[in-house]
N, C-alpha and C positions, 0 to 999 in steps of 0.2 A: 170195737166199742167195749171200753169196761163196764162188767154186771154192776149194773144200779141195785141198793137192796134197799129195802122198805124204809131204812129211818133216813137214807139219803132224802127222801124226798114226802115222807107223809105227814110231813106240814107245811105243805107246798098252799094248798087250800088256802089255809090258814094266813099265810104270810107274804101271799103275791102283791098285793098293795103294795105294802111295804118296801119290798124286793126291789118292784117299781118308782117309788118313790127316790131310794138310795139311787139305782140305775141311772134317775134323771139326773138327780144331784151331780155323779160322776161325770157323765155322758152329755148333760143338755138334750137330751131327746131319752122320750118313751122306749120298751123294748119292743114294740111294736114297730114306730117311727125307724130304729136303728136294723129292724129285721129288714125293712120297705129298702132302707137305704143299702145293705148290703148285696140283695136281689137286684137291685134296679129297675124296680119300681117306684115311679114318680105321680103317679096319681090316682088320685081314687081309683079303689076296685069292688066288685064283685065280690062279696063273701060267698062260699061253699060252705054247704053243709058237713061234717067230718062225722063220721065213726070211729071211734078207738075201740080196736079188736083184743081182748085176751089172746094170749100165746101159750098152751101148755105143752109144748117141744122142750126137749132138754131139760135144764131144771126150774123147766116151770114156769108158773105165773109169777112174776115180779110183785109184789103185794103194793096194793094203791098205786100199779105205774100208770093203767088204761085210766084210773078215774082222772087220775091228775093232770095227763095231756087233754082232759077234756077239760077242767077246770081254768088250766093256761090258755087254753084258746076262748073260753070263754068270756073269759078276762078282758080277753081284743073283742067283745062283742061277736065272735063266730057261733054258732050254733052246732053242737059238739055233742053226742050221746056215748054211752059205751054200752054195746051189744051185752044182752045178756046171757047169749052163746061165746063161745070160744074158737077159736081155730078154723077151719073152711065155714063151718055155722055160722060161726061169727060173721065171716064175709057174707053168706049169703044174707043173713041177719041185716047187715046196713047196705046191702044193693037192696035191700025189698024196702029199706027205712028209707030209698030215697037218699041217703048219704052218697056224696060226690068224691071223698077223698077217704082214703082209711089210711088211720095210723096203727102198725102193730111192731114188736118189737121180741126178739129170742135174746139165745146167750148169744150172739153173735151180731146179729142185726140189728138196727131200730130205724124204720122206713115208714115216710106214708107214699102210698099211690091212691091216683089216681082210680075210678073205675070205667070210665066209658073215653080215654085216649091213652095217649102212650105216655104217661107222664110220671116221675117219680120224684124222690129227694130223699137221701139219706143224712142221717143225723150227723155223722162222721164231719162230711160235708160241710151242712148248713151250721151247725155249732163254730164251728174252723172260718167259716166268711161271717159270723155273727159277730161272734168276740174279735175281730181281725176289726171289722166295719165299728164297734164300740170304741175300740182302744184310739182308730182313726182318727173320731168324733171326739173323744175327751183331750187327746191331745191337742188339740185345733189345727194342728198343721204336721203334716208325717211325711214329707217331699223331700227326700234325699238325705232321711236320719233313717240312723239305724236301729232297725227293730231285733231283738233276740226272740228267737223263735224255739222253745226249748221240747223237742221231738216231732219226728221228723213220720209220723206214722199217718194216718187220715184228716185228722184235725188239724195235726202243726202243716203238714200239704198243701192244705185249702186255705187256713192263715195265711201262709207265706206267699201264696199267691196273690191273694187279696192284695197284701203288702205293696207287691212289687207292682199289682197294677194300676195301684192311687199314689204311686213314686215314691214310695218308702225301700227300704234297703235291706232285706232279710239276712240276717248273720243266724246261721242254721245249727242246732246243736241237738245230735241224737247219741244214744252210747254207744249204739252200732253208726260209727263214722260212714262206712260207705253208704249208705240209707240216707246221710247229710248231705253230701257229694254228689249223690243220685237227683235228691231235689233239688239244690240249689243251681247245677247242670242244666235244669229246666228254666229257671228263672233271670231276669233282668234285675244288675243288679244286686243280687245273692252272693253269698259266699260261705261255707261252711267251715266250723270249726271245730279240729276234735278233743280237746280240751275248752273246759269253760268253768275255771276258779273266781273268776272278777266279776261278778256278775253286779258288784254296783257300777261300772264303767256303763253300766247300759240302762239310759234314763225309761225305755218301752219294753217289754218282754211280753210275750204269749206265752204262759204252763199250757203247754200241750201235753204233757207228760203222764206219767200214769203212776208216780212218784209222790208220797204224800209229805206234806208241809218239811221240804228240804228251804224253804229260800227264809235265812232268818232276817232281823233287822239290822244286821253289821253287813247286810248283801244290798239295803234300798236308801234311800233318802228321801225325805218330803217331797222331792220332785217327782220319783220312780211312779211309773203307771203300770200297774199289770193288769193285763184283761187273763182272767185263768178258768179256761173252760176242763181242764184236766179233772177228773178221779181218780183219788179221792186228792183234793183242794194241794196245791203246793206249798202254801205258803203259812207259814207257823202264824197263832191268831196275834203274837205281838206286830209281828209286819202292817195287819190293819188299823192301827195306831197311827202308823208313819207315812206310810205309800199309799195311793191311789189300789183301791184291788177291785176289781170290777170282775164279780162271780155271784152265778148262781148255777142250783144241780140242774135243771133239767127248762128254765124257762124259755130263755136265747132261743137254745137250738131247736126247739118244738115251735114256735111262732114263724124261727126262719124257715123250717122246711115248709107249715104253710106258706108263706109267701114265696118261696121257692117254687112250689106246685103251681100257682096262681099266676108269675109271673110264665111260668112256661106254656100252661092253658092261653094265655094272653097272646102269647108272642105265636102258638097256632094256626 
């Protein structure tokens, strides 16, 4: 996971409507709707109470990250508080608040679990089948076209899966070739490649990458759809002029791992 810092996301509050709004424009469905649909979840559920836990390991608290996963989930009408302790407090903090799922997140990690089954979902993950499940949905049909899948690390993983399981065709590009090779090895479908100069050849792509604003407007065309869950953002802001860009820092993939968790409670 790349460290999120404060101005990535502290006006997340402020501008989720909005967020949402573009979302559906792109998409035809809510980020809500497209979380349900990436889990496979098909009907009403259960909302769970959530805690979002402070992390001060490493370096620290991410400034407004806890409040903001609370503020995202609220948004889907969940009920979401952030401890006023930190770190093991924290957790005992929202077992005793009665909270069901906790989201916490270091330099390294960003998880919620579960606290009374074996349940979990990491952001890596859920961000990688969210934006994969988006780009599906805006396209209207993704059955035997090729998607470019641009790194091959947890996020572009879980994309590229996605991909290949709703019959779309992942063309895999990481800088370290064999890490392409590796994944697409896994998959139906896939194929890796270790140069990738033409990137307008390719009407669908996922920035999985960790690479900021490389993809200019001489790379897309009116048609191109990028769903780009990567930080910081790939794609230079003349590109959102032209292409279809379907991004935000932190919403997607906090709404999918709850329903991530919920569909696996379920399926118990």
């Amino acid at each position: 996971m790349t460290r999120l810092v404060e101005s990535d996301i502290d006006h997340i509050s402020k501008e989720i409507e909005e967020y949402d709004r573009k979302f559906f424009q792109q998409t035809g469905y809510s980020m809500e709707e497209i979380a349900k649909i990436a889990v496979g979840i098909k009907n009403k559920t259960t909302k769970k109470k959530v805690a979002a836990v402070p992390v001060t390991s490493g370096l620290g608290i991410i400034g407004g990250f806890s409040f903001s996963v609370a503020e995202i989930l609220r948004h889907c009408g969940i009920e979401a508080i952030v401890t006023e302790k930190s770190d093991v407090a924290g957790i005992q903090e929202a077992y005793q608040s009665d909270a069901e799922i906790v989201f916490m997140s270091d330099d390294d990690i960003c998880a919620a679990f579960c606290l009374d089954k074996k349940v979990q979902s990491d952001n890596g993950y859920a961000t990688g089948i969210g934006f994969a499940a988006a780009l599906h949905m805006a396209s209207g049909e993704i059955n035997n076209k090729e998607v470019l899948i641009l790194g091959a690390g947890p996020v572009g993983s879980a994309a590229a899966a996605y991909i290949s399981d709703v019959g779309g065709n992942p063309v895999i590009y990481d800088l370290k070739y064999e890490k392409s090779q590796k994944l697409a090895a896994t998959l139906s479908r896939s194929k890796a490649i270790s140069e990738c100069n033409e990137l307008k050849q390719y009407k669908y792509m996922i920035d999985a990458s960790t690479s900021g604003e490389f993809i200019s407007r001489d790379d897309v065309s009116h048609e191109t759809i990028i769903a780009s869950p990567g930080m910081p953002i790939g794609v230079k802001k003349e590109v959102m002029d032209i292409a279809t860009v379907i991004y935000n820092p932190l919403e997607l993939g906090v709404i999918t791992m709850y329903f991530h968790c919920i569909r696996q409670l379920e399926d118990d």
